[in-house]
N, C-alpha and C positions, 0 to 999 in steps of 0.2 A: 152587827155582831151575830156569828152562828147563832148564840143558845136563848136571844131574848123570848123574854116570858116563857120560859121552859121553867120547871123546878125540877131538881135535883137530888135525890136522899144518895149521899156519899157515905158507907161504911168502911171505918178503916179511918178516917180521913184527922186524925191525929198524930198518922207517920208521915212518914218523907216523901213516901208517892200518894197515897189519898189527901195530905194537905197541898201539894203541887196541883194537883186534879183540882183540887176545890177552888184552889184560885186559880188560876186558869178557866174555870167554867162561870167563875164569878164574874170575870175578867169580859166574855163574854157577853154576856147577859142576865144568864142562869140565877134563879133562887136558888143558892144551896143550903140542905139539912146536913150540918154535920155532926154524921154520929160514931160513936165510939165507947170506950169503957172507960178513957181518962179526960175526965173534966176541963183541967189545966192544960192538955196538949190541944184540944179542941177547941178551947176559949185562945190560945195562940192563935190559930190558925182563923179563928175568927177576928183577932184584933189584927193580924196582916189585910185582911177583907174591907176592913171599917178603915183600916188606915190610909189606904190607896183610893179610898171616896169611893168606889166600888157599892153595891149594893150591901146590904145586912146579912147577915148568917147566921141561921137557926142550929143552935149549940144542942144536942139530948144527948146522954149518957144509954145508952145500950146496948148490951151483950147481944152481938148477930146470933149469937148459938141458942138464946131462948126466943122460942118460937112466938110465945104469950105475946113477949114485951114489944119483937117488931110488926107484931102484928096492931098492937093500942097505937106504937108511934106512928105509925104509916095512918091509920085512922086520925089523927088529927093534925097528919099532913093534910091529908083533903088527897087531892089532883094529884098524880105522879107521871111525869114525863121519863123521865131519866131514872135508873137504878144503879148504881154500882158498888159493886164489894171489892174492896181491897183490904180486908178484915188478915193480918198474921195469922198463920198456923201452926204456926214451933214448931215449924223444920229443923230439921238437925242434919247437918251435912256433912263432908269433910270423911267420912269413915266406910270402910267395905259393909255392904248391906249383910255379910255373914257375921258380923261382929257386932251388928248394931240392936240393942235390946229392940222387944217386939211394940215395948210404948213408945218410943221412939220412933218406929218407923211407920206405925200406924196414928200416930196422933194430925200430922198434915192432911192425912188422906179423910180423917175420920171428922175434923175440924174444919177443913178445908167444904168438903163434899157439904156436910150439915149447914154449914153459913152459907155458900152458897144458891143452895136448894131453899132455906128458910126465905132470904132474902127476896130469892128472885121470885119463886112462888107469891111471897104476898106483895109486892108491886106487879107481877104480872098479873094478877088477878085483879088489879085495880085498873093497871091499863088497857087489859082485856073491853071491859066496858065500856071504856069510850073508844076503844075502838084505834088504841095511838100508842105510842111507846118504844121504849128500847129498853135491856136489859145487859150492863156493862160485866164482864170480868174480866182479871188476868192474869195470866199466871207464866212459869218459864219457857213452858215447851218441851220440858223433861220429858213428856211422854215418849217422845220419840226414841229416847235413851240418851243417858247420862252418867257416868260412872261416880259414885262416890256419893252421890244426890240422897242416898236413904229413901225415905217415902215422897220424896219431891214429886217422881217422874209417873206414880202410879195416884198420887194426887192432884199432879195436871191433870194426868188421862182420864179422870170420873169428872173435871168442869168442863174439858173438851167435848166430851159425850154430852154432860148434863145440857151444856147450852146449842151445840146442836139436833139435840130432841128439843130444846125448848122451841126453839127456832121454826123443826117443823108442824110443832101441834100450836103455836101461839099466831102465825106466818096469816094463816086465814083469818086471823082477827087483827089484825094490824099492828102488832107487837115485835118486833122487830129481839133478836140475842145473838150478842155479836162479843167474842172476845180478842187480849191483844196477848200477843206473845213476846215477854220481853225479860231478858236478864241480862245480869253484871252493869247494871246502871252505877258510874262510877260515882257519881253522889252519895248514894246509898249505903256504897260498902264502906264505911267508915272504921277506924281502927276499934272507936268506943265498940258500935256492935259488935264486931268480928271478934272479937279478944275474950266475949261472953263465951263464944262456943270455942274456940282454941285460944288459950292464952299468952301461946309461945309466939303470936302472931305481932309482929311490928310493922310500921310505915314501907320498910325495902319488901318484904315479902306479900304483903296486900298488891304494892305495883307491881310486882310479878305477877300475882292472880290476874292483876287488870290486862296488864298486856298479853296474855296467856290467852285471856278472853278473846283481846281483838285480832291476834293472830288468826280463831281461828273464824272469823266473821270473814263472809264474803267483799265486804267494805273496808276490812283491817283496821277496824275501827269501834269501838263500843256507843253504842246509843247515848244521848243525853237525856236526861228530864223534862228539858222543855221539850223534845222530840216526841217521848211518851205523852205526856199531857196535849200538846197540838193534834198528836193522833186520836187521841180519846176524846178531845174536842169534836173534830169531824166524825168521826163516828157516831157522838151523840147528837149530832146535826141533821135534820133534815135534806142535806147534803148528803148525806150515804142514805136514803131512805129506801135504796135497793139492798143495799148492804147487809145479812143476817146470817146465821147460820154456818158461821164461818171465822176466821183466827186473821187477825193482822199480822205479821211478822215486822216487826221493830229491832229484831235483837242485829239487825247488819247480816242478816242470813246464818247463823249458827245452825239451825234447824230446819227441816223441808217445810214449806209451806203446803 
C-alpha cells in the first residue's frame, strides 16, 4: 500500500471529494484526521472507513479559517505526514463578473487563500522538523481564464502561487507542496447542489453543462473521482517524492499545464 504508516489531516473531508480522498488514503494505509465543521457528514465518512475493516478515522470539528483551533488540532495530532485542504469557499458562479456583488466575488479568493495559508503553514512547520512531508491542495485551474467563474479563477491563482512559493522555501527542508487541477467532476455536480445557486437548473441542462465540459477536454472526456483521488493518492506517496512545486492536471486538458 502507497500511504502505510503515513498520517493524514484531511480538511474538507465531509464533502464528495475530501471524503473520496479519505477513503482512498485510508484505503491505502494512511491514518486519517478528518476534519471539518459538520460532525455528521465526517462521522459518515468515517463509518464508510470502519465499515470496509480499513483502519479507524480520527473525527475533529474545525473551522480551517481559525488559525487558534488548527493550530491545538495539529498539536495533538503529533507527527504529520500528509496535509490536505479541500475546505469549500462559496464560490458563486454562473454570472458576468460586472454583475457580480463584490462579497461574492471576493469571498473564494478571501476564504480560499486564508484556509489555505492557515492549514499549510501549521503542518508545514511540523513537517519542516523532521525533515519529511507534503502539502496537498486543489483547486480548478480558473486561473488561467474562465468565463462566468466570478472569484473562482483569481482564487485558484493566489493557491497556485501560494504552494509554489511553499514548494521553494519548504524544498530545502524536505517538505514537499504539490497541487491538482481538477473540475466538472460529474459526481459532484449533482442537481441537490446546483439548484442552490440557480434554481431553474434540472437533470437535461446539468448533462448539458457535463457534456459542454468534455467537449472541451483534450480527452473528450470529464475526469472521475476515483481518478482524482488515485492521483492524490500518488502524490501523497513517496512515490512522487521528486514531485513539488508544481499542479497535476486531471481535468482531460481543459487548461495549460
Amino acid at each position: 500500500m502507497l500511504l502505510t504508516d503515513k498520517t493524514a489531516v484531511i480538511y474538507g473531508a465531509g464533502g464528495s471529494i475530501g471524503g473520496a480522498v479519505a477513503r482512498a488514503f485510508a484505503a491505502e494505509g494512511a491514518r486519517v484526521h478528518l476534519v471539518g465543521r459538520t460532525r455528521e457528514a465526517l462521522e459518515a465518512v468515517a463509518g464508510d472507513i470502519r465499515d470496509i475493516g480499513i483502519k479507524d478515522a480520527e473525527v475533529a470539528v474545525v473551522d480551517a479559517l481559525d488559525e487558534s483551533a488548527v493550530t491545538e488540532h495539529l498539536a495533538r495530532v503529533g507527527d504529520v505526514d500528509v496535509s490536505f485542504n479541500l475546505v469549500s469557499r462559496g464560490d458563486v458562479q454562473g454570472m458576468p463578473i460586472t454583475e457580480m456583488p463584490v462579497d461574492d466575488f471576493l469571498r473564494p479568493v478571501l476564504n480560499g487563500t486564508r484556509a489555505n495559508f492557515i492549514t499549510a503553514r501549521a503542518a508545514a512547520r511540523r513537517m519542516a522538523e523532521r525533515g519529511s512531508g507534503v502539502v496537498l491542495t486543489l483547486n480548478s485551474g480558473s486561473a488561467h481564464g474562465s468565463p462566468m467563474m466570478g472569484g473562482t479563477g483569481p482564487a485558484d491563482a493566489a493557491t497556485d502561487s501560494l504552494v509554489r512559493n511553499l514548494a521553494m522555501e519548504l524544498g530545502p527542508r524536505g517538505v514537499r507542496a504539490v497541487g491538482l487541477w481538477a473540475a466538472g467532476i460529474p459526481e459532484t455536480l449533482t442537481i441537490e447542489k446546483l439548484v442552490k445557486v440557480n434554481p431553474d437548473l434540472n437533470e437535461a441542462a446539468i448533462q448539458g453543462i457535463l457534456d459542454q465540459l468534455s467537449s472541451l477536454r483534450m480527452t473528450r472526456r470529464n475526469p472521475t473521482l476515483a481518478e482524482i483521488t488515485a492521483t492524490a493518492v500518488f502524490l501523497a506517496s513517496d512515490h512522487a517524492a521528486s514531485i513539488t512545486g508544481t499542479f497535476v492536471n486531471v481535468t482531460g486538458g481543459m487548461f495549460p499545464g
